[in-house]
C-alpha positions in Angstrom: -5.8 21.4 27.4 -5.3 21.8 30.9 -1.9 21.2 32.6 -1.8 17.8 33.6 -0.2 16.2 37.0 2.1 13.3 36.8 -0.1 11.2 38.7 -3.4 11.9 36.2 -0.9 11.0 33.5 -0.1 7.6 34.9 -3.4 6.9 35.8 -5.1 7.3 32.6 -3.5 4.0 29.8 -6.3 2.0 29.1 -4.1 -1.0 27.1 -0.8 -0.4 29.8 -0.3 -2.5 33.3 -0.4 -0.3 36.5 3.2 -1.4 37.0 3.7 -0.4 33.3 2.6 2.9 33.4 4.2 3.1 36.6 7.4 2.8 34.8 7.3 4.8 31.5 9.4 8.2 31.1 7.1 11.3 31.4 8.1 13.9 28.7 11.5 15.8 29.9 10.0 18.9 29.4 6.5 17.6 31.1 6.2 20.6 33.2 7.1 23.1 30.3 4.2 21.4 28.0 2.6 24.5 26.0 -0.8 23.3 27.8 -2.9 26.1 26.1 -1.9 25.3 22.7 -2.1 21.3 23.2 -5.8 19.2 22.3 -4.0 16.1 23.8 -0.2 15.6 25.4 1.8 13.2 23.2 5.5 12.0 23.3 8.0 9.7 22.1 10.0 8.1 25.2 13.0 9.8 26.0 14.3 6.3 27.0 13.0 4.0 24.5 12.4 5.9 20.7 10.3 2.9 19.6 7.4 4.0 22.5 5.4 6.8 21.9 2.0 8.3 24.5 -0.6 9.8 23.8 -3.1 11.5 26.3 -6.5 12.6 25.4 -9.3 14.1 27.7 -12.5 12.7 26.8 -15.9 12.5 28.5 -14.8 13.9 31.7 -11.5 12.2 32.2 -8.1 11.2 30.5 -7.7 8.3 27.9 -4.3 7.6 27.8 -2.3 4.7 24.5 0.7 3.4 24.7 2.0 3.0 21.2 5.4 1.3 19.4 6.7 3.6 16.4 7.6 1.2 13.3 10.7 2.2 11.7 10.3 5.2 9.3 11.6 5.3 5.4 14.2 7.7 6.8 15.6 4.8 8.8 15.8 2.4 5.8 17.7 4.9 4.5 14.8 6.3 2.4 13.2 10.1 2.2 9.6 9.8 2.1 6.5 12.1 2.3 3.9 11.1 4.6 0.6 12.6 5.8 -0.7 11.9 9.2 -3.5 10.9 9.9 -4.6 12.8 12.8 -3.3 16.3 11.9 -3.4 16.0 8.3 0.1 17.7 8.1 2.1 16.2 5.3 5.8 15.6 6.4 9.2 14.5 5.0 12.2 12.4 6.1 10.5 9.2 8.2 8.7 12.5 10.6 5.8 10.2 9.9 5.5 6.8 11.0 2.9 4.2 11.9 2.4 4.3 15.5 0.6 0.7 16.6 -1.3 0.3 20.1 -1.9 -3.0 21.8 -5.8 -3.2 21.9 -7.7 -3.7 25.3 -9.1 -6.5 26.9 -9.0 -9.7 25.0 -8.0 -9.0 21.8 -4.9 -7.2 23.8 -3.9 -9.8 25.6 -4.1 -11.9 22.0 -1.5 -9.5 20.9 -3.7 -7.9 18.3 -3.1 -3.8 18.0 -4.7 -1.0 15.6 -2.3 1.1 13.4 -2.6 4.6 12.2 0.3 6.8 10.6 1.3 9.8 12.7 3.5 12.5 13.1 6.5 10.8 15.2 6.3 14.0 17.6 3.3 13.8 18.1 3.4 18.0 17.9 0.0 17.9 15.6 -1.3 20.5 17.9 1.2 22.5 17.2 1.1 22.0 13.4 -2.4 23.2 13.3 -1.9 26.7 14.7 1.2 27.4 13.0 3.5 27.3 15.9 5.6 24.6 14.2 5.9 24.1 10.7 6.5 21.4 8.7 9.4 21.2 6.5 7.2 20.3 3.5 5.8 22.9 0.9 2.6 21.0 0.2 0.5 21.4 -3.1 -2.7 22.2 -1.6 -4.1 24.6 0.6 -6.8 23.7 4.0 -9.7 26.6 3.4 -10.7 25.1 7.1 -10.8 27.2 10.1 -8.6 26.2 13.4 -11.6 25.2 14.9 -12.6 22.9 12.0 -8.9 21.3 12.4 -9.2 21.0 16.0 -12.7 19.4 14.8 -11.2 17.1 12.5 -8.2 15.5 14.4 -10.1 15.1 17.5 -12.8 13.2 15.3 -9.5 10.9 14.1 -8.1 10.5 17.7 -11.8 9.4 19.0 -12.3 6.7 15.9 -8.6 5.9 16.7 -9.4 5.6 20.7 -12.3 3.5 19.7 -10.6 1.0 17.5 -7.8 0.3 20.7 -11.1 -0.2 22.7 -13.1 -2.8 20.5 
């Protein structure tokens, strides 16, 4: 991914208000992103941990979600394994949760929203080449290339894009 500007950032939420994504808290370390390792820019709000962004380029510009993180097992007190759904890294201790975004146009402003289970980091980018490793020892092992990954999550994140939009 290409480093971003603040502006682009802001610009890009297709199911957030101007003045909303006027407000929301950029990453703290939004200029140190590792840009060439990222396929999309996500975070959890530094100000709010029930938000969570996630920025995507596709077809020649940025798609942008807010999303609301439910509470994980770990919070109930629970220590869970969960897989997300975008990386396919499997994780432990509520570091996956189901991350819901307020759908577009109608249907949005009906309150309805589209679910998926994610890693509550949002770092699946940097699960998939090995620069961050999850805590879990899993009992299988991906034969798939990096490309293939990258392949396969960006296929998740576009039917994921696509639900918000309907």
């Amino acid at each position: 991914m290409k480093p971003l500007a603040e502006r682009q950032v802001r610009g890009s939420f297709i199911n957030l208000s101007k003045g909303e994504s006027q407000r929301l808290n950029l990453p703290r370390d939004f200029d140190e992103r590792p840009w060439e390792d990222l396929d999309f820019l996500g975070w959890r709000d530094p100000g709010a941990l029930d938000r969570a962004y996630l920025v995507a380029e596709r077809d020649g510009g940025l798609v942008g979600v807010a999303l609301r993180v439910a509470g994980s097992g770990a919070s109930r007190g629970f220590t869970t394994t969960g897989i997300c759904s975008l990386c396919q890294t499997a994780r432990t201790g509520g570091d996956v949760a189901l991350m819901t975004a307020r759908r577009t146009g109608e249907a949005g402003r009906q309150g309805n929203s589209v679910g998926q289970h994610m890693c509550v980091d949002l770092a699946c980018s940097l699960f998939l080449r090995g620069a961050k490793v999850a805590a879990t020892d899993p009992d299988y092992y991906e034969t798939l290339t990096l490309e293939d990954k990258i392949e396969r999550m960006n296929a998740a994140i576009d039917a994921f894009l696509a639900r918000v939009r309907k």
